[in-house]
C-alpha positions as CSV (number, residue, x, y, z in Angstrom):
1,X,-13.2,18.2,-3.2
2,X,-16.5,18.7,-4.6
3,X,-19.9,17.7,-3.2
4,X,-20.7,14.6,-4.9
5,X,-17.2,13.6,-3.6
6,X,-18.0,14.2,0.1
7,X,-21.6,12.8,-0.3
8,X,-21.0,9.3,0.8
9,X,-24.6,8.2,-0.6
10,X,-23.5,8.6,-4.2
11,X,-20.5,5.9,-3.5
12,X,-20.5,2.3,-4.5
13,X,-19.3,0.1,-2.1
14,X,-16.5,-3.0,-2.7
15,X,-18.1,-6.8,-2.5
16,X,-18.4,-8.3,1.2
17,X,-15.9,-11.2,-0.1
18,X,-13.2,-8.3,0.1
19,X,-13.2,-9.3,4.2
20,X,-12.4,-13.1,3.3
21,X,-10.1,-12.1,1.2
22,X,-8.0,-10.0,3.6
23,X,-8.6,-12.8,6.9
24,X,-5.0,-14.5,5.4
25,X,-3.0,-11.4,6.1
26,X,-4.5,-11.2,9.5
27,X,-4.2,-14.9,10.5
28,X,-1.2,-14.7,12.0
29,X,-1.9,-11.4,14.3
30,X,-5.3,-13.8,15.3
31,X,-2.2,-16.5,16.1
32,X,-0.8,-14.1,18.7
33,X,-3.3,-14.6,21.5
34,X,-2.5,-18.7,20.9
35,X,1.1,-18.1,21.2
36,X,0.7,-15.9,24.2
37,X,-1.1,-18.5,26.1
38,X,1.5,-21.0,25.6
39,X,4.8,-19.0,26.6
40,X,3.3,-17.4,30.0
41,X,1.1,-20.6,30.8
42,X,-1.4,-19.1,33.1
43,X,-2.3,-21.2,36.1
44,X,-4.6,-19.6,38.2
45,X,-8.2,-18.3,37.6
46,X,-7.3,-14.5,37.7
47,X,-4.9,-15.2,34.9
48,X,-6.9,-17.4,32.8
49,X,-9.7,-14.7,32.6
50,X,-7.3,-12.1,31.9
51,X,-5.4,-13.5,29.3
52,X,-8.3,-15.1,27.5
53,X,-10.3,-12.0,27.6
54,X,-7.3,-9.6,26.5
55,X,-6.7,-12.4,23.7
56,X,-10.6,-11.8,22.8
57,X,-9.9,-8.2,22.9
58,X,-7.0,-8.4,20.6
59,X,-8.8,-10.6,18.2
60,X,-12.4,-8.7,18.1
61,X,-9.9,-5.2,17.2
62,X,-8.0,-7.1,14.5
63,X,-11.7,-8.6,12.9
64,X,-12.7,-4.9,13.5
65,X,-10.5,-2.8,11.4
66,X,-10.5,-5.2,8.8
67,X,-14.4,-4.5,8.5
68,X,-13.9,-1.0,8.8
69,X,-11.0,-0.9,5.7
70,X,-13.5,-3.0,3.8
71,X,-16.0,-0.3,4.6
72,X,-14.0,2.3,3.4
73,X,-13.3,0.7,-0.2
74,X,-15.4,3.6,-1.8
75,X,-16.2,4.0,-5.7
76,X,-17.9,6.9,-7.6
77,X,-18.5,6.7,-11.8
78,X,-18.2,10.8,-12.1
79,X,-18.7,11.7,-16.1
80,X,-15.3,11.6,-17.3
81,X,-13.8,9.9,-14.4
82,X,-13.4,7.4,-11.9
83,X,-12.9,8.7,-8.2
84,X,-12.1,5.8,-5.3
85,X,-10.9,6.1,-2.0
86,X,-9.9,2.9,0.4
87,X,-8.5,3.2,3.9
88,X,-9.7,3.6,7.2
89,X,-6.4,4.2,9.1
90,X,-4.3,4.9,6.1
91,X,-6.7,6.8,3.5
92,X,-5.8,6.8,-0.2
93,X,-7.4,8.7,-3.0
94,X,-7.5,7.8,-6.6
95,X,-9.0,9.9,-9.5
96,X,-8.8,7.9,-12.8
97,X,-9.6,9.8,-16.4
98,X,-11.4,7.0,-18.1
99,X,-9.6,8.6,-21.1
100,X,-6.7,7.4,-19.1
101,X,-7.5,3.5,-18.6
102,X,-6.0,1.8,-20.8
103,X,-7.3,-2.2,-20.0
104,X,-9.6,-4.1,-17.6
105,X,-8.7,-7.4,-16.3
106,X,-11.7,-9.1,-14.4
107,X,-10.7,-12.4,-12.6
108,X,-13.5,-15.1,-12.3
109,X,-12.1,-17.3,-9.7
110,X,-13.6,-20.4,-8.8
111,X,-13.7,-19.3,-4.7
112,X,-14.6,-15.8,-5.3
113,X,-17.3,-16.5,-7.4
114,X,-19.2,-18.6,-5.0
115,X,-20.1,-15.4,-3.3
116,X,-20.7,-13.8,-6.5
117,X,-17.3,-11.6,-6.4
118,X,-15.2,-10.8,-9.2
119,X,-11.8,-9.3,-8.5
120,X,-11.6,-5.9,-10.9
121,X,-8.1,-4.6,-12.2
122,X,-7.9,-1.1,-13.7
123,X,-4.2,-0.5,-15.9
124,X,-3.2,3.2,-16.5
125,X,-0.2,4.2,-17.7
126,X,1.4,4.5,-14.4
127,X,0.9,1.0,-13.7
128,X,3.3,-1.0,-13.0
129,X,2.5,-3.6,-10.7
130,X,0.2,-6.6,-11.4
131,X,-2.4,-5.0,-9.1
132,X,-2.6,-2.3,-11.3
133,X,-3.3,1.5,-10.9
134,X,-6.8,0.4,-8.7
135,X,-8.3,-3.2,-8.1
136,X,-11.0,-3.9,-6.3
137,X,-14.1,-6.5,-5.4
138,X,-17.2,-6.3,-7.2
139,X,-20.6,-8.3,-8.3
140,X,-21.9,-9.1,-11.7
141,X,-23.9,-6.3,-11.6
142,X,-21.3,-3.6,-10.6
143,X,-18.8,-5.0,-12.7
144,X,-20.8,-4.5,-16.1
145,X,-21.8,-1.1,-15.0
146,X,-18.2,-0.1,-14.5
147,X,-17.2,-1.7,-17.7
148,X,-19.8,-0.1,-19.6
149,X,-19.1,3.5,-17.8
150,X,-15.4,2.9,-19.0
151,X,-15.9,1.4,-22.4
152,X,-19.2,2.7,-23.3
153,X,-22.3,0.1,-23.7
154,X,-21.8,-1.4,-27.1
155,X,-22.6,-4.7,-28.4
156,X,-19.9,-7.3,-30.2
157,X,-20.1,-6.8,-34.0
158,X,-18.0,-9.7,-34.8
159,X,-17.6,-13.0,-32.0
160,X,-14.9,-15.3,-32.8
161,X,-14.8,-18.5,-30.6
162,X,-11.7,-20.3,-30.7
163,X,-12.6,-23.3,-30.8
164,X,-11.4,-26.8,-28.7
165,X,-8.7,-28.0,-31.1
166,X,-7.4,-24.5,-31.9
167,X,-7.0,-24.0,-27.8
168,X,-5.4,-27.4,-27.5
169,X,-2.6,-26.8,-30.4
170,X,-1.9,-23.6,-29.3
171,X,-1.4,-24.9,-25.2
172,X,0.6,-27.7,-26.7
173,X,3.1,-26.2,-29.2
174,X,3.1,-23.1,-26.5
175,X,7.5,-22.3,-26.4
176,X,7.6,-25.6,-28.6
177,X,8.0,-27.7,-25.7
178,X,5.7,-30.6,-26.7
179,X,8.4,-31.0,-30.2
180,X,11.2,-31.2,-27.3
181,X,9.7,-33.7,-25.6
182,X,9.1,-35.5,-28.8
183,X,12.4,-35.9,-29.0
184,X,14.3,-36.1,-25.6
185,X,11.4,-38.6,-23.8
186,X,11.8,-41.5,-26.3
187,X,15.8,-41.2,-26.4
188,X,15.9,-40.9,-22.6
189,X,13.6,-44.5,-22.7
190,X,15.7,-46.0,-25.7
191,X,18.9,-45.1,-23.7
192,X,17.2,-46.7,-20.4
193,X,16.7,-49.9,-22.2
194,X,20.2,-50.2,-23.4
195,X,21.6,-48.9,-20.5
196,X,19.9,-51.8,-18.6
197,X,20.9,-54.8,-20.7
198,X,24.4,-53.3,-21.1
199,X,24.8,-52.9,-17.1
200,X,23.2,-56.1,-16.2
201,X,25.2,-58.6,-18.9
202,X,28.3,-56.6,-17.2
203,X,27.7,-57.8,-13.9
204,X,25.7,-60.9,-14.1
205,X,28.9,-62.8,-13.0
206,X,29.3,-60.6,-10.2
207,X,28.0,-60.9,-6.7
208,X,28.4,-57.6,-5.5
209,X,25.3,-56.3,-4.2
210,X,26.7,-52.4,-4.9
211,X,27.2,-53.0,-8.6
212,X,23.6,-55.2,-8.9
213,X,22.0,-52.1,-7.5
214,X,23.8,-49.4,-10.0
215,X,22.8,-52.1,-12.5
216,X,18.9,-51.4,-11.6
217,X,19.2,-47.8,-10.8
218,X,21.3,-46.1,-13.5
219,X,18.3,-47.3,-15.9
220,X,15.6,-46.7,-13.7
221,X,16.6,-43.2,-13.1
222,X,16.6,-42.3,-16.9
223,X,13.9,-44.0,-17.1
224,X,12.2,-41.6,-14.7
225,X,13.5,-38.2,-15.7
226,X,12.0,-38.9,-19.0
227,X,9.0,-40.1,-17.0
228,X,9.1,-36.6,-14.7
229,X,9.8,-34.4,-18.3
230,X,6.6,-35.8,-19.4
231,X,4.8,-35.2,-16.4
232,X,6.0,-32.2,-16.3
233,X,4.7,-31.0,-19.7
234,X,1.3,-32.6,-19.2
235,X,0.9,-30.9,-16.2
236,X,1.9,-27.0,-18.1
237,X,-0.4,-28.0,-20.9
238,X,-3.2,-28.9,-18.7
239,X,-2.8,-25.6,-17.0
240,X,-2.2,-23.6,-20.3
241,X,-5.9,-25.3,-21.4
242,X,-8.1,-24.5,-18.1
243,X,-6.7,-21.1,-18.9
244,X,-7.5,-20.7,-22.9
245,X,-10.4,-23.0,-23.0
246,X,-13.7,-21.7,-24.5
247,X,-11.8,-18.8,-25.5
248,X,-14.1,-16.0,-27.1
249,X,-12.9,-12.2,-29.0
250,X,-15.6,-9.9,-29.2
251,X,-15.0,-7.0,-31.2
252,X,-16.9,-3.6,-30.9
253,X,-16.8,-0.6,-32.5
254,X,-14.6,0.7,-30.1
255,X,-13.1,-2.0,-28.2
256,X,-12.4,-5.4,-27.4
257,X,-13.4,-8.6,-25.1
258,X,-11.3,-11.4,-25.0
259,X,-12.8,-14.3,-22.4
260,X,-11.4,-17.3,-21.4
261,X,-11.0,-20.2,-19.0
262,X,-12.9,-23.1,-17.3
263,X,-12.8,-23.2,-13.6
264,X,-11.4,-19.5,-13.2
265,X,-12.6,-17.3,-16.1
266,X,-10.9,-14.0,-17.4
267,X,-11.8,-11.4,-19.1
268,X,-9.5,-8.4,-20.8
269,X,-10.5,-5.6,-22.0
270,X,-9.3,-3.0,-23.8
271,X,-10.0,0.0,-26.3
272,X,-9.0,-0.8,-29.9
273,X,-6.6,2.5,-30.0
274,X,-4.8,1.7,-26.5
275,X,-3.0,-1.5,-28.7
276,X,0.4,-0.5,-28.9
277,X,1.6,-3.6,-31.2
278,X,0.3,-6.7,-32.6
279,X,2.1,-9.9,-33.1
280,X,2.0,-12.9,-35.3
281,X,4.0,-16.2,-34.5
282,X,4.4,-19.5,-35.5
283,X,5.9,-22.0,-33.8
284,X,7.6,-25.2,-35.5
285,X,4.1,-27.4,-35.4
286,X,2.1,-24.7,-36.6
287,X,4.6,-23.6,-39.3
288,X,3.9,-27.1,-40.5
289,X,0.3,-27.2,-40.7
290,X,0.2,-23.3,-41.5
291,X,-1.1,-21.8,-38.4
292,X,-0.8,-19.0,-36.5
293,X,-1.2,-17.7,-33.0
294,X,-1.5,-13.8,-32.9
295,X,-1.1,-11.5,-29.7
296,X,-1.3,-7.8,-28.4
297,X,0.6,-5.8,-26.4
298,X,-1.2,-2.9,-24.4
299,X,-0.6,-1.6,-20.7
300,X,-2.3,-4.4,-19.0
301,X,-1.6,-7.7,-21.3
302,X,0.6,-10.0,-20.2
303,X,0.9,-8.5,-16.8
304,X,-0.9,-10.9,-14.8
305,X,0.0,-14.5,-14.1
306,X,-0.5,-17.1,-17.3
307,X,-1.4,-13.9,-19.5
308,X,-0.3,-13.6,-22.7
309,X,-2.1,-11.0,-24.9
310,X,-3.4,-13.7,-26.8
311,X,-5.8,-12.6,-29.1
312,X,-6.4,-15.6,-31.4
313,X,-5.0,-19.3,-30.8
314,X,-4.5,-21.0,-34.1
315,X,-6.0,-20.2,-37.1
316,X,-5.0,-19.8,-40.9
317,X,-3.3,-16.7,-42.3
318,X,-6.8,-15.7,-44.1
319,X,-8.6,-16.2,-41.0
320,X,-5.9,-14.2,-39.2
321,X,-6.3,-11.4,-41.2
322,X,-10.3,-10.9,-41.7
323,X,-10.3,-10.9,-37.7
324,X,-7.4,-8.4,-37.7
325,X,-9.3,-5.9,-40.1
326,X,-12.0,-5.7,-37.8
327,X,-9.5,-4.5,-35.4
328,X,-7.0,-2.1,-37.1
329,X,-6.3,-1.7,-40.9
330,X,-3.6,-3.6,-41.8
331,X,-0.8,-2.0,-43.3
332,X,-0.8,-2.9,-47.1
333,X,1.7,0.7,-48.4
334,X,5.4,-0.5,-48.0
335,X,7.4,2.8,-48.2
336,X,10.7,1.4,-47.2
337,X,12.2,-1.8,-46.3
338,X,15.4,-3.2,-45.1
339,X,16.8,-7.2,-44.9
340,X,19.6,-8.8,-43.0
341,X,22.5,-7.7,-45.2
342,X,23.8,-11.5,-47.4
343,X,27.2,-11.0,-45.8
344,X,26.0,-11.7,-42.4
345,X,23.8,-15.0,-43.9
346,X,26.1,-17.1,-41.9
347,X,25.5,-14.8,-38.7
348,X,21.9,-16.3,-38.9
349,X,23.5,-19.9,-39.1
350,X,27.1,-20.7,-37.0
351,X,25.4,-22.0,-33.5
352,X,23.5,-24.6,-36.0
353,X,26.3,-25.4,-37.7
354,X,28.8,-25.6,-34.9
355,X,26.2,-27.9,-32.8
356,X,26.4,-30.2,-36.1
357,X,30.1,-29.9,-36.3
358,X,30.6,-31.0,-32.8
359,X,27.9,-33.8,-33.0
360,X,29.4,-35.1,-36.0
361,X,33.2,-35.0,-34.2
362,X,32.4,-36.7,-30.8
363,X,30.5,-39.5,-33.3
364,X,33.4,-40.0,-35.0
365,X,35.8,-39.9,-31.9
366,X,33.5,-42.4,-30.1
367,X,33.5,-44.6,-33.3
368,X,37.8,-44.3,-33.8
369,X,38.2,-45.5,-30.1
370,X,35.6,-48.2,-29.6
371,X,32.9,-46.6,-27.8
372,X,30.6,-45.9,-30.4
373,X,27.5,-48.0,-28.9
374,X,24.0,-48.1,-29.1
375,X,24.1,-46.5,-25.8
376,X,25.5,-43.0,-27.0
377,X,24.7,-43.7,-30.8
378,X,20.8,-43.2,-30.6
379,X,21.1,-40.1,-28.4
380,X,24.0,-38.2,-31.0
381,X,22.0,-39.4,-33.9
382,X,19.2,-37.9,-33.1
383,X,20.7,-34.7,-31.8
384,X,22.5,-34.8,-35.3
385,X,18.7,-34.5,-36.7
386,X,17.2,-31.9,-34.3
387,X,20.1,-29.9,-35.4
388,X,19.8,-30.1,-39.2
389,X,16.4,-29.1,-38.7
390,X,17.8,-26.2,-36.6
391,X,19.4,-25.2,-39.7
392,X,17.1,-25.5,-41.9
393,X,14.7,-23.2,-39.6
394,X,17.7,-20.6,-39.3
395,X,17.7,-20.7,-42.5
396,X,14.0,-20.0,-43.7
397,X,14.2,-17.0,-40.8
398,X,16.8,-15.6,-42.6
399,X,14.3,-15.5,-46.0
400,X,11.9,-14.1,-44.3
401,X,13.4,-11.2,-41.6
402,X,13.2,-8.0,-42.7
403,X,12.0,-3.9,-41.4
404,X,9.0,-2.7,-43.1
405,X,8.3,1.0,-42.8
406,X,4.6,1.0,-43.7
407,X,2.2,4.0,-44.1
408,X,0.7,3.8,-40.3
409,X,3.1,1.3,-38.9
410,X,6.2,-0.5,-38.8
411,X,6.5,-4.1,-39.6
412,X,9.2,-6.3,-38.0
413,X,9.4,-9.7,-39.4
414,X,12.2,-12.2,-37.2
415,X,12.3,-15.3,-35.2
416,X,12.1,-15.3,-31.9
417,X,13.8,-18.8,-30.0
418,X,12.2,-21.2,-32.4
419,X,9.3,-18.9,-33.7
420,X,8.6,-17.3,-37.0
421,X,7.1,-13.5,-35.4
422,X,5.4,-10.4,-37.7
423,X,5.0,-7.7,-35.6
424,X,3.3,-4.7,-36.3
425,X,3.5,-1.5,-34.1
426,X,1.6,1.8,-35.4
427,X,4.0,4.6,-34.9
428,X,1.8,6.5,-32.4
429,X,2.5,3.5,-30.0
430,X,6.1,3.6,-30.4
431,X,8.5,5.0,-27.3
432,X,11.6,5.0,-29.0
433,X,14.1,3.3,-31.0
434,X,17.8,2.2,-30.7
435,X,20.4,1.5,-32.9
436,X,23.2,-0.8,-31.3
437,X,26.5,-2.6,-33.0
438,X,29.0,-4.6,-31.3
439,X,32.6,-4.6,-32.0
440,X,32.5,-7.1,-35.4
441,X,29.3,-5.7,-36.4
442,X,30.9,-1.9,-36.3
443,X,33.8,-3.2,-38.9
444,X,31.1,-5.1,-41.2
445,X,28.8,-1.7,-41.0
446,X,26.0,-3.6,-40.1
447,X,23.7,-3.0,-36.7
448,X,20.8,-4.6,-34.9
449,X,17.6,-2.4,-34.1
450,X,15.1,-2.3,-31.1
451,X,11.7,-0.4,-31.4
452,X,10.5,0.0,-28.0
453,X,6.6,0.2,-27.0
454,X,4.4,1.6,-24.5
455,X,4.0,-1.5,-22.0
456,X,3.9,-1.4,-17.8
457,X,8.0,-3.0,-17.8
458,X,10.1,-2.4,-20.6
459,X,9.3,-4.4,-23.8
460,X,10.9,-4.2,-27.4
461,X,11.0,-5.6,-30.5
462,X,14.3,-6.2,-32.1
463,X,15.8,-7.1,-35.6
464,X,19.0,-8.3,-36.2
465,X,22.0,-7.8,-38.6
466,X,21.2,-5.3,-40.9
467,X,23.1,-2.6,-43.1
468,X,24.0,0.4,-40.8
469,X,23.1,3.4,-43.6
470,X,19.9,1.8,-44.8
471,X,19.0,1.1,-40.7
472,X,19.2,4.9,-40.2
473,X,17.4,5.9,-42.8
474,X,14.5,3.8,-41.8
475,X,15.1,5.5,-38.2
476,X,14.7,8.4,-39.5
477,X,11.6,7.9,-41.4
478,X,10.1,6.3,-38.1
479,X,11.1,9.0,-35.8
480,X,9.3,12.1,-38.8
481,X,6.1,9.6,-38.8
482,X,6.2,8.7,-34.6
483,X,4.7,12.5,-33.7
């Protein structure tokens, strides 16, 4: 170790708030003493003293080496590297590259911040955990320093603000739960009403007081699980918008600043050549109004709660792409490209078409032997809809998936669950690729690809159903360009 490493002048030190933060680990050790006084029960004045004062004891030791570990949470910004050490009993070294880093994630919580802390994440490589390769507590001031030491000190070129109905759309149609609930909330009230009259004209000549009370709860309680699905959404979607409200992308020459939030603010950041894939998606709602949501994937994004690499809500294709160009060029050379094969067309569509099948069968059962009611009717009817549109989507997905081996990058267009996705991931970022059939798909000769990225857990992006010569060949043109 050098001397500039052993001077302990030249360190930073970690935010006071780093102590509050540690007191719930050591609440229950400062419980002990409590529970000590209450199983031995001392009586007389000798053992009062004693066990009070060694309780004291215990408790001024505990608050002690937690101020000397917070002490010891030591920081240097050497020229080409970060050095840290924390640890008073147990020591622990870090030497970070900056080369090396590949994101920053800077919480902004609400209880932090009223002592002026922010909690500071550093992802390398080698990070797998949320916590990261090295987090720690730091003010304003410290954190910007570190971030421009990292980064460099560059201003934003471009700023694009997302903007309050962009945020909301995209917290709304998030996994397309707000179309669900479009659809299952009103049936589950229809069905509630009809349940209700149907029960209670079956026993209104009745006095017994079991069947009057299935009569008023059977309805009541569909009534309130479509009452609790609602809830339940307005409740994710309120969360999704304190996170992506006044959501900002700056763009430098080198890197990027996404901020974001209301009460606890984020910000992400990471150099422009650590993005190891960008995606595109649409969801159903925004596929009707012609949006799109795009997202990155670098060591970092996505790793910590209510992250998604989100790099621009909503916004129109045109948009999408001017804001993208600032970023990385887009890939506009298409040297090869390979589609889901027409003979597997109806691989795309059977779960649709059998969920219509069997809707349309139990309708006409329930109609051949009487039961065919308002009750169940509603309910398979519009099932019998949600379905056809299924189709219809499966269908359009099918038009549109394809491999595309561009000049600097390969381009996957699928679906993912109900989303439209274009993924892009420059081959430099790409881990490896695999090549997998099943049983049927090994006598058709087709096979279903997986390009694998550079992410802290394993993450891939996969195509489905194509031709297994033309698959390899596009294999092997990714693996000559991937060095």
């Amino acid at each position: 170790m050098d001397a500039l490493s052993s001077n302990r002048k030249n360190y930073k030190k970690a935010h006071p708030y780093t102590v509050i933060d540690y007191t719930p680990g050591i609440i229950p050790l400062l419980l002990l003493p409590g529970l000590q006084h209450l199983l031995f029960n001392p009586t007389t004045l000798t053992e009062l003293i004693t066990n009070y004062g060694l309780s004291a004891l215990f408790s001024l030791m505990i608050l002690t080496s937690v101020i000397l570990e917070y002490l010891n949470i030591l920081y240097i910004e050497r020229e080409t590297r970060l050095y840290a050490k924390k640890g008073f009993f147990y020591k622990s070294h870090s030497d970070i590259p900056y080369n090396c880093i590949q994101s920053v994630y800077i919480k902004k919580n609400m209880f932090p911040m009223l002592f002026g802390a922010r909690q500071y994440y550093i992802y390398t490589p080698g990070s797998f955990l949320s916590h990261g390769s090295y987090s720690i507590y730091l003010s304003k001031k410290k954190t910007n320093g570190l971030s421009s030491t990292i980064f460099g000190d560059e201003k934003p070129m471009f700023t694009y603000h997302g903007g309050f109905f962009k945020t909301i759309l995209m917290a709304a149609t998030r996994s397309n739960t707000l179309t669900g609930l479009l659809i299952i909330a009103p049936v589950l009230y229809k069905t509630s009403s009809v349940t209700n009259q149907l029960l209670k004209l079956y026993f209104q000549n009745t006095m017994d007081i079991i069947r009057y009370i299935i009569s008023i709860a059977v309805p009541e309680a569909i009534s309130g699980f479509a009452t609790l699905l609602i809830a339940g959404w307005v409740i994710a979607f309120t969360v999704q918008l304190e996170r992506y409200s006044f959501f900002t992308l700056e763009i430098g020459e080198t890197a990027i600043r996404i901020k974001r939030g209301i009460f606890n603010r984020v910000e992400f950041i990471t150099a422009t050549k650590k993005i190891n894939a960008i995606q595109i998606r649409q969801s159903i709602i925004m596929l009707l109004l012609n949006l799109k949501s795009t997202y990155i994937k670098t060591v970092g994004s996505g790793v910590q709660k209510g992250d998604m690499g989100l790099l621009i809500p909503a916004d129109k294709d045109a948009h999408t792409n001017e804001i993208l160009k600032r970023i990385t060029s887009l890939q506009k050379q298409e040297d090869y490209k390979v589609r889901p094969v027409k003979t597997e067309f109806f691989s795309f569509l059977w779960f649709p078409i059998y969920s219509i099948g069997g809707d349309i069968l139990t309708m006409v059962v329930l109609y051949r032997l009487g039961y065919f009611g308002e009750i169940v009717r509603v309910p398979l009817i519009v099932l019998l809809v949600v379905f056809v549109y299924w189709l219809f989507f499966r269908i359009y997905s099918y038009t549109q998936s394809e491999i595309t081996i561009c000049d600097k990058a390969v381009r996957i267009d699928f679906f993912d669950k109900l989303n439209i996705t274009r993924t892009y991931i420059p081959y430099d970022r790409i881990q490896y690729v695999e090549v997998y059939q099943s049983p049927f798909q090994r006598l058709y000769k087709v096979a279903n690809v997986k390009v694998y990225v550079y992410s802290n857990k394993t993450s891939s992006y996969r195509i489905k159903n194509l031709k297994y010569d033309k698959v390899m060949h596009a294999v092997e043109l990714i693996e000559n360009r991937m060095a």
